[in-house]
TIVO-946224 format. One record per residue (C-alpha): residue in one letter; x, y, z. Coordinates in steps of 0.05 Angstrom, whole numbers. Layout:
BEGIN
+-----+--------+--------+--------+
| res |     px |     py |     pz |
+-----+--------+--------+--------+
|   A |      X |      Y |      Z |
...
+-----+--------+--------+--------+
! end
This chain:
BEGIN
+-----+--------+--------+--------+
| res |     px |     py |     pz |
+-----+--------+--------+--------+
|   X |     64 |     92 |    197 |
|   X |    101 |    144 |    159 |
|   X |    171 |    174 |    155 |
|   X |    170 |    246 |    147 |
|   X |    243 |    287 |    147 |
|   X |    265 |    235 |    198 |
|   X |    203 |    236 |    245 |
|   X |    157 |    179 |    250 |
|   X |     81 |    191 |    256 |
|   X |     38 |    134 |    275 |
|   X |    -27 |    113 |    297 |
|   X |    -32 |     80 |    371 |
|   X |    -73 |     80 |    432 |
|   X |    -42 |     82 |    496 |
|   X |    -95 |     53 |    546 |
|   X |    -99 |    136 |    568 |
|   X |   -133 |    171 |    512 |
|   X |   -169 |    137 |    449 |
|   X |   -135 |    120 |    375 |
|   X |    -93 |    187 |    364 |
|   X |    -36 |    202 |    324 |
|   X |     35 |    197 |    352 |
|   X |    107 |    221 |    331 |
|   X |    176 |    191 |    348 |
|   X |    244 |    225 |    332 |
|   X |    282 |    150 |    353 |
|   X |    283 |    168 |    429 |
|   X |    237 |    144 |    483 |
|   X |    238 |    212 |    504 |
|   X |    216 |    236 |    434 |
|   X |    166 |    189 |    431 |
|   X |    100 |    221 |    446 |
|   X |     26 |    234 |    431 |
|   X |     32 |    287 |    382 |
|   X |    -52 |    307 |    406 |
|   X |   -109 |    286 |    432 |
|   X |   -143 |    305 |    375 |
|   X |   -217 |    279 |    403 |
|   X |   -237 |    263 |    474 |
|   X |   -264 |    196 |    454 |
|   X |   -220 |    176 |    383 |
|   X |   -189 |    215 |    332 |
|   X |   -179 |    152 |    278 |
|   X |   -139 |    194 |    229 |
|   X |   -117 |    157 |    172 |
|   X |    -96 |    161 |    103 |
|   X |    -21 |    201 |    119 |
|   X |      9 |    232 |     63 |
|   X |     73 |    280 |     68 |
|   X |     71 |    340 |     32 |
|   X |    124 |    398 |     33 |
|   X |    151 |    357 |     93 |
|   X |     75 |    368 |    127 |
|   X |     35 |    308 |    150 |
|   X |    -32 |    315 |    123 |
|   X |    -90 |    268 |    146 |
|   X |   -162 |    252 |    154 |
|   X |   -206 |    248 |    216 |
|   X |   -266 |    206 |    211 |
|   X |   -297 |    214 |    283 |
|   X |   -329 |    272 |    329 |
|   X |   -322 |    349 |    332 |
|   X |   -246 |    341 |    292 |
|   X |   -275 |    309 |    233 |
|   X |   -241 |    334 |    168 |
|   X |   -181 |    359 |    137 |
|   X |   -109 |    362 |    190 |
|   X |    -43 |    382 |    177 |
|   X |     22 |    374 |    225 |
|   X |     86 |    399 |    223 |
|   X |    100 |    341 |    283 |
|   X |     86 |    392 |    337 |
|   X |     22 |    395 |    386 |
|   X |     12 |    465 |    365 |
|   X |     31 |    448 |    298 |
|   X |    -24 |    402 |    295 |
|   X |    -88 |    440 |    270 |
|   X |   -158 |    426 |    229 |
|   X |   -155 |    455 |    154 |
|   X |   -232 |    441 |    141 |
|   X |   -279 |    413 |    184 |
|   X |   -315 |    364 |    142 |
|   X |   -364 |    309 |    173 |
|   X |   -419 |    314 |    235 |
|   X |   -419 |    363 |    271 |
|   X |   -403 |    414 |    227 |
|   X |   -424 |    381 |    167 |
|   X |   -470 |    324 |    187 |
|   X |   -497 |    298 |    124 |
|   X |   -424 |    292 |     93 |
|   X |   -377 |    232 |    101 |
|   X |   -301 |    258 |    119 |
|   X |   -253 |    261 |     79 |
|   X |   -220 |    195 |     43 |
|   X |   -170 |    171 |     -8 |
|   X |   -119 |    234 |      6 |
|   X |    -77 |    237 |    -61 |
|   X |    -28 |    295 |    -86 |
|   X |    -26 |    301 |   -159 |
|   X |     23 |    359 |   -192 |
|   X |     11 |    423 |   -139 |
|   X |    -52 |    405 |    -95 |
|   X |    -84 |    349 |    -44 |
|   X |   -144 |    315 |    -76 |
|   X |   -192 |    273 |    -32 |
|   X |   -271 |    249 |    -28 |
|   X |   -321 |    260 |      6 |
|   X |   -393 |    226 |      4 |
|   X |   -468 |    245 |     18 |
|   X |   -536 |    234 |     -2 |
|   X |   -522 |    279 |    -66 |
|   X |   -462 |    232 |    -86 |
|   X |   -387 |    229 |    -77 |
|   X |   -352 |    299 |    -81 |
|   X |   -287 |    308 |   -106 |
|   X |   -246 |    373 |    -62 |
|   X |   -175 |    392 |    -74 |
|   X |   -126 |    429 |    -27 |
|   X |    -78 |    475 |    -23 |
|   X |    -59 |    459 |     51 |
|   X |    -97 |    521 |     70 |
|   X |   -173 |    532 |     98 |
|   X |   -193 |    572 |     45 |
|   X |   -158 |    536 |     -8 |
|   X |   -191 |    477 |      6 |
|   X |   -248 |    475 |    -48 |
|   X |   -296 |    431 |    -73 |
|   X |   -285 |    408 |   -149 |
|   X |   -349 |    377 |   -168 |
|   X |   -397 |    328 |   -142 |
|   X |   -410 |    266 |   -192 |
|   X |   -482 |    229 |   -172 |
|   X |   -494 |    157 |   -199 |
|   X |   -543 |    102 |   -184 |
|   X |   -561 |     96 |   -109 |
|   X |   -539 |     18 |   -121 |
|   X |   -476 |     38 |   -158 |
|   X |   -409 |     36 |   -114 |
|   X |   -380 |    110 |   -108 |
|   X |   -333 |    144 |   -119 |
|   X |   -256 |    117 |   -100 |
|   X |   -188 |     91 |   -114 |
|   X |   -160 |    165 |   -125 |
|   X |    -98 |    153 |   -157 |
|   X |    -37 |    201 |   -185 |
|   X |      7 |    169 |   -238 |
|   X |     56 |    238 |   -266 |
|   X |     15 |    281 |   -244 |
|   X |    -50 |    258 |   -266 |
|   X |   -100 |    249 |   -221 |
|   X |   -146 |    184 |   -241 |
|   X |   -204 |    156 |   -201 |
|   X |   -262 |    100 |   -212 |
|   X |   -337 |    126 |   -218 |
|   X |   -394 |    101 |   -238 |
|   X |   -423 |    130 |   -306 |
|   X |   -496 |    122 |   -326 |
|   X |   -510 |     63 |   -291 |
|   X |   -484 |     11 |   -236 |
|   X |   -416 |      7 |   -268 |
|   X |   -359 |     37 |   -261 |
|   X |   -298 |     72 |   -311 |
|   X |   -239 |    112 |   -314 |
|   X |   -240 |    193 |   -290 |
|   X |   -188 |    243 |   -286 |
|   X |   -189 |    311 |   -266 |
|   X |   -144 |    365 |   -274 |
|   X |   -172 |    403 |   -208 |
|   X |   -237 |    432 |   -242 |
|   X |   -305 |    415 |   -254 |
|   X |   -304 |    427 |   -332 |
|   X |   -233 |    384 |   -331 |
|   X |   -261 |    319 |   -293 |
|   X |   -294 |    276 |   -335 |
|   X |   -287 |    199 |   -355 |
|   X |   -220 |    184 |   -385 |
|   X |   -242 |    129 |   -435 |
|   X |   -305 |     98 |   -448 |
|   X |   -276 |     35 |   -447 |
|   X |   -343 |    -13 |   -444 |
|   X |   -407 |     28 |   -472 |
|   X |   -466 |     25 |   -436 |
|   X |   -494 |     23 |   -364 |
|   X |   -451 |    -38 |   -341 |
|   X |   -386 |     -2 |   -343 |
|   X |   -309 |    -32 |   -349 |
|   X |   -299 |    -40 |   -277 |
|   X |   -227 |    -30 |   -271 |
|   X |   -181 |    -39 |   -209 |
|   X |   -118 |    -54 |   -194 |
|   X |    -97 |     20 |   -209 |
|   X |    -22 |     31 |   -192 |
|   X |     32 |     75 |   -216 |
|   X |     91 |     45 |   -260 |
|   X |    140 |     99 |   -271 |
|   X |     94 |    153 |   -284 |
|   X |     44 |    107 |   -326 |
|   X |    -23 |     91 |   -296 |
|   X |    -32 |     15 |   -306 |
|   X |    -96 |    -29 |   -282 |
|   X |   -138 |    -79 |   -292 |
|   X |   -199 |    -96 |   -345 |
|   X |   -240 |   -154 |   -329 |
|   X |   -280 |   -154 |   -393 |
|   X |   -297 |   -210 |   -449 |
|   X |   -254 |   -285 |   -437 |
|   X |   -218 |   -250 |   -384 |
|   X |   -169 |   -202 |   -354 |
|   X |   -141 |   -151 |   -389 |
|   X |    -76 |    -99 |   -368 |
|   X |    -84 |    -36 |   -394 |
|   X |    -48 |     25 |   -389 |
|   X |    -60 |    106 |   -390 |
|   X |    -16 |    166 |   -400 |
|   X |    -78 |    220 |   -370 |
|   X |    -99 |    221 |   -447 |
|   X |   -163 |    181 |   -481 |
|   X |   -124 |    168 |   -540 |
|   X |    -64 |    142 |   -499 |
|   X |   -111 |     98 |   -456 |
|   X |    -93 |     31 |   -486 |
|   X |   -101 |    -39 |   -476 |
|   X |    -22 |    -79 |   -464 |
|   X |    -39 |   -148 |   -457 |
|   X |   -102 |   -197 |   -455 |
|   X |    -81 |   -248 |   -398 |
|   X |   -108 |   -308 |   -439 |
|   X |   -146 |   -341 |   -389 |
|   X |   -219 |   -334 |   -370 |
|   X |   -238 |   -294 |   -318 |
|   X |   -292 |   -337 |   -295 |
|   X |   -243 |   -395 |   -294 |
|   X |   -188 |   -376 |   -245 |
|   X |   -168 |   -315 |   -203 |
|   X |   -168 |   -240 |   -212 |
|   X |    -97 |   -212 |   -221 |
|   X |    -64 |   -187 |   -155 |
|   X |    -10 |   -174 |   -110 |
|   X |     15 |   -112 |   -161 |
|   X |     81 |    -98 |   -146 |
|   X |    128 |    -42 |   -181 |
|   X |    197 |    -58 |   -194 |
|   X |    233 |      2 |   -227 |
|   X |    190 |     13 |   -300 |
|   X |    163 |    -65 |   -292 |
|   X |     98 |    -86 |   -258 |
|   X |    101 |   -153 |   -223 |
|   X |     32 |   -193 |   -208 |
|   X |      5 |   -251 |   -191 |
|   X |    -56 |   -290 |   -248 |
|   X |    -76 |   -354 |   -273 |
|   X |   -136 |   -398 |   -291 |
|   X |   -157 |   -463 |   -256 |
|   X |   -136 |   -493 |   -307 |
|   X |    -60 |   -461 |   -301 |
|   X |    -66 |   -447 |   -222 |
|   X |    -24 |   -379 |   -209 |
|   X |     31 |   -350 |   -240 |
|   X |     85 |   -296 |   -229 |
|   X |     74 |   -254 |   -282 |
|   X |    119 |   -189 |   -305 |
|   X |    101 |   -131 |   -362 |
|   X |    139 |    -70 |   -388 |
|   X |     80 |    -33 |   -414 |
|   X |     89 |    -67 |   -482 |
|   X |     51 |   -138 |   -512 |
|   X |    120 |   -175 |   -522 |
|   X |    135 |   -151 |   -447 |
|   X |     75 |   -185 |   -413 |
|   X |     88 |   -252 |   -389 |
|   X |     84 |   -298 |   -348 |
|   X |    146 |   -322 |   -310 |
|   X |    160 |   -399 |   -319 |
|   X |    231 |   -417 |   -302 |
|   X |    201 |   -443 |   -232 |
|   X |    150 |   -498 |   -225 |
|   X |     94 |   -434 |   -211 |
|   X |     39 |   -479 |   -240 |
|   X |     39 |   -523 |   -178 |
|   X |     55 |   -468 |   -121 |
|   X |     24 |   -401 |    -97 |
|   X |     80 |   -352 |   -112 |
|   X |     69 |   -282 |    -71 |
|   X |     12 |   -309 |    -26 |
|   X |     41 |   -280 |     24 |
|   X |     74 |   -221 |      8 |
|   X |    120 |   -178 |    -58 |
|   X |    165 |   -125 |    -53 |
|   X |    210 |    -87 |    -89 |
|   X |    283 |    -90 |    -61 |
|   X |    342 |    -71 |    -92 |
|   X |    313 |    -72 |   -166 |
|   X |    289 |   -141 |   -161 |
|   X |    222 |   -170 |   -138 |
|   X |    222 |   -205 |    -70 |
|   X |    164 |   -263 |    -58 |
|   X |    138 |   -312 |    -32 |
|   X |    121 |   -387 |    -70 |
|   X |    100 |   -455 |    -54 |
|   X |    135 |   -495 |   -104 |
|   X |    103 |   -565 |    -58 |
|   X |    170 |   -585 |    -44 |
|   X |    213 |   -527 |      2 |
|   X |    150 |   -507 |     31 |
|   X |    125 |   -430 |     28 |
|   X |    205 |   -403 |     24 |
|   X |    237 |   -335 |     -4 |
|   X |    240 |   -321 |    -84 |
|   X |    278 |   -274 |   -121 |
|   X |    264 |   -252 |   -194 |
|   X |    294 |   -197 |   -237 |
|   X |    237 |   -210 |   -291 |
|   X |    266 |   -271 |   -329 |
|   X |    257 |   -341 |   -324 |
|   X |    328 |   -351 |   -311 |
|   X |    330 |   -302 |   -260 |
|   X |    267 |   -329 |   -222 |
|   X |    300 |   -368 |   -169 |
|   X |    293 |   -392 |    -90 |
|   X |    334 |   -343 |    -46 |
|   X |    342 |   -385 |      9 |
|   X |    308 |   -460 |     48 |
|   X |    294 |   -419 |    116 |
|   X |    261 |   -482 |    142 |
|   X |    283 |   -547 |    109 |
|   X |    224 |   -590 |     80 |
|   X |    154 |   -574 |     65 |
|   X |    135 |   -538 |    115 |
|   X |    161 |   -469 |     93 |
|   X |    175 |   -413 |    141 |
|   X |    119 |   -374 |    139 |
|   X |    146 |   -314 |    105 |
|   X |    115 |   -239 |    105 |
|   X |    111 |   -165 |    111 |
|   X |    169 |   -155 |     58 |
|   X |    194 |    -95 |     61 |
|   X |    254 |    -50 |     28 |
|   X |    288 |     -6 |     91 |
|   X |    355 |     21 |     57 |
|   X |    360 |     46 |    -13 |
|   X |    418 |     -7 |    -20 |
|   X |    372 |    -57 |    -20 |
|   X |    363 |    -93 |     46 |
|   X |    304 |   -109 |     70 |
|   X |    272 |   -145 |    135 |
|   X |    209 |   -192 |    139 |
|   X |    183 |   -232 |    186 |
|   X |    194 |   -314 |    177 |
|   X |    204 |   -376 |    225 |
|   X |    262 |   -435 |    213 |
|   X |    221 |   -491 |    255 |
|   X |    253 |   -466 |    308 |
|   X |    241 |   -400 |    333 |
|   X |    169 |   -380 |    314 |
|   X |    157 |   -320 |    259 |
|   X |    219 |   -271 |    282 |
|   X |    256 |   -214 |    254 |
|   X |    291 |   -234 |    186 |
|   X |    344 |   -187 |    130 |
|   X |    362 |   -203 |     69 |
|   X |    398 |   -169 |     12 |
|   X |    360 |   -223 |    -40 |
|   X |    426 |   -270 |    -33 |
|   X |    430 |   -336 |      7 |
|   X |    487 |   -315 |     49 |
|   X |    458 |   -253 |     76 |
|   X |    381 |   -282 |     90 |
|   X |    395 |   -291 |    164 |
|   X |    352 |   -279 |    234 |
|   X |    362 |   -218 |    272 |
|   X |    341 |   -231 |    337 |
|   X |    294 |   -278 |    364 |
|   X |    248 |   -222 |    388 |
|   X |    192 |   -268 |    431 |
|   X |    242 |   -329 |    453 |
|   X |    224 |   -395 |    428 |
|   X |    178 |   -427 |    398 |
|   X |    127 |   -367 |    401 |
|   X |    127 |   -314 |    349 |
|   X |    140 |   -244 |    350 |
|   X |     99 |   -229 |    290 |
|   X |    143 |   -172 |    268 |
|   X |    111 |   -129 |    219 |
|   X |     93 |    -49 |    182 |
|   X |    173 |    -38 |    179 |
|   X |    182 |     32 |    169 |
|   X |    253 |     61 |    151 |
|   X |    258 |    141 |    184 |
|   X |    323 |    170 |    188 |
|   X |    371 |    122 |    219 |
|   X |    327 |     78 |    256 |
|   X |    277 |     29 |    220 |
|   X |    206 |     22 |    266 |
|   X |    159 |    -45 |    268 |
|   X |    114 |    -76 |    311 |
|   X |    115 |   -132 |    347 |
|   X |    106 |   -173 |    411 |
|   X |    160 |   -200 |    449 |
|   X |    112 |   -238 |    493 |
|   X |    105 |   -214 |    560 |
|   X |     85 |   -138 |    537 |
|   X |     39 |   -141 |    481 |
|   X |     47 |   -105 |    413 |
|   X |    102 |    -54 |    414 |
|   X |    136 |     -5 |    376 |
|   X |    205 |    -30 |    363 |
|   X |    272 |      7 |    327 |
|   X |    335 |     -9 |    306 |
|   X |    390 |     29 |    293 |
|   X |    412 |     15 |    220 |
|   X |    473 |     57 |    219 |
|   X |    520 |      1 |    212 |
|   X |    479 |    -41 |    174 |
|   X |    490 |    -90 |    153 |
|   X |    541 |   -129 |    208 |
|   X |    502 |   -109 |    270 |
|   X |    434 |    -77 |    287 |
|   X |    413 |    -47 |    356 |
|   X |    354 |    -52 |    377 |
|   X |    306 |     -8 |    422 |
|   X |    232 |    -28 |    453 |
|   X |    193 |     40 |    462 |
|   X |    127 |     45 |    500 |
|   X |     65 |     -4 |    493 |
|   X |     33 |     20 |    438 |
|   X |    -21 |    -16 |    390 |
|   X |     -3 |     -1 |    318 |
|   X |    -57 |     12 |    265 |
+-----+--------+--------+--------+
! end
């Protein structure tokens, strides 16, 4: 789901016509198949607004390829057919990504993965350059745009993969940084935009590395070995940005997982220890950035799987609230930020109700339910909270209707929300 000007556009099939996208405007009314893109399914996917356009990719049928929408039916039109029919041999499109003034996304063939960019019209929609590799290798993927720059993994020589950028054309997309010679490649991941500063993951040598990139070779630098083996614990996940910091979760066997926190610099990588994180499983279950702090979830083997806060000290690296007293925990996820003052809503159960509708500004006082959506002991499973003008949208199921889109009206948030059920709809 995705908030453009106001207008939600979702994905949902209605038991009438196949998986197709729809818009809602906060009305039942408004609420509507914006079109029945193919007579079996559309499955668009990867949404991205752009000049307050929805652009998206259609994998299936005669509509394969590049769409736009201006959230109208008319509005809703092909910008280049790409995949069977009219293309047969090509996979459509994937990993939509704007960087600076143009839409970048894949494709894939037998000849290898092929980079396009877009101006949002059919003929500027263009193929960059088409990069081949070993038929074993991985392809192309994980288009990414960090100020401006457009980065991307892809295999070299051999199996492995490195860094590329592009700058839109063919001469200009190359690999960034050799950063392991030779056929194996780096394999980074992880790749994620802090403040304009590409940062990812190494897993070379005794272990993890973070690295970081400003779009140059010579500014593509390592920040921090992890100091653990690799081959001794777990991969670093869960990256979360919080302002200019990048939160994640790491750790050996040895050290189980930790909640660690970097600036971009070596004395601002670290791992958080002012909580007992060697004995839980902090942001198992889900991180978010809400109000300039990092929301999560941790096991500490006492409160149970509860609600953390941390502003990226040990001191500040607290529990927000005991939802459900004991070690049971409450089951917390789907984290989410829904105002820009830094409330949020998740989904969590006290023992009592099941997993239900939850808020919380990140203090104790103010984590509280907001309605017991499926009454009980059964769960709602709200979830994929989506802020869009004044309503906020998630799914869930209040029992006796299935999955749902559900709003509420935030304009008086926070002493009372209003809620709405719209039509059955199954939310991908």
């Amino acid at each position: 789901m995705i908030d453009i000007d106001g207008k939600l556009f979702f994905v949902a099939i209605d038991g009438t016509h196949g998986v197709e996208p729809w818009v809602s405007d906060g009305t039942t009314s408004g609420t509507n198949l914006l079109k029945d893109i193919s007579s079996d399914n559309g499955y668009p996917w990867y949404f991205v607004k752009w000049n307050s356009t929805l652009f998206f990719a259609v994998g299936n049928g005669a509509a394969s390829g590049l769409w736009k929408s201006d959230g109208t039916a008319d509005g809703t039109v092909l910008v280049k057919a790409l995949g069977a029919p009219a293309t047969p041999d090509i996979v459509p499109p994937y990993n939509l990504t704007l960087a600076g003034d143009a839409l970048y996304f894949f494709t894939s063939s037998s000849s290898g993965q092929t980079l396009w960019k877009s101006d949002g019209t059919t003929g500027g929609t263009i193929p960059v350059t088409t990069i081949t590799a070993s038929p074993s290798a991985l392809p192309a993927r994980n288009l990414m745009s960090a100020n401006n720059h457009l980065f991307f993994l892809a295999p070299d020589t051999g199996e492995g993969a490195e860094l590329w950028t592009s700058d839109g054309t063919a001469a200009g997309t190359h690999i960034l940084k050799d950063i392991q010679v030779g056929p194996n490649g780096s394999n980074p991941y992880g790749l994620i935009d802090v403040a304009g500063t590409l940062f990812f993951i190494v897993p070379l040598g005794n272990g993890p590395k973070l690295w970081k990139s400003d779009g140059t070779s010579s500014g593509t630098v390592q920040i921090q070995d992890l100091g653990y083996d690799g081959f001794g614990g777990s991969n670093p996940a869960n990256f979360t940005v919080v302002g200019g910091r990048l939160f994640f979760i790491a750790g050996s066997f040895f050290t189980d997982k930790q909640l660690w926190v970097s600036d971009g610099t070596a004395q601002g990588t670290l791992p958080l220890m002012g909580i007992d994180l060697n004995s839980g499983n902090p942001g198992s279950g889900s991180m978010a950035s809400v109000g300039g702090k990092l929301l999560f979830t941790h096991d500490d083997r006492v409160q149970g799987n509860e609600l953390w806060v941390s502003d990226g000290t040990v001191s500040g690296t607290k529990l927000v609230k005991d939802i459900n007293a004991g070690a049971a925990g409450s089951q917390i996820n789907s984290i989410r930020q829904v105002r820009f003052d830094g409330w949020a809503l998740f989904a969590a159960s006290d023992g009592t109700s099941g997993v239900e509708l939850w808020q919380t500004d990140g203090t104790s006082e103010r984590t509280q339910q907001l309605q017991d959506i499926a009454p009980g002991a059964a769960s709602s499973n709200p979830a994929a909270f989506v802020a869009a003008g004044s309503q906020v949208y998630f799914a869930a199921d209040d029992g006796s209707t299935g999955p749902e889109l559900w709003s509420l009206d935030q304009s008086i948030f926070p002493n009372l929300w209003q809620f709405k059920r719209y039509l059955p709809l199954l939310i991908r």
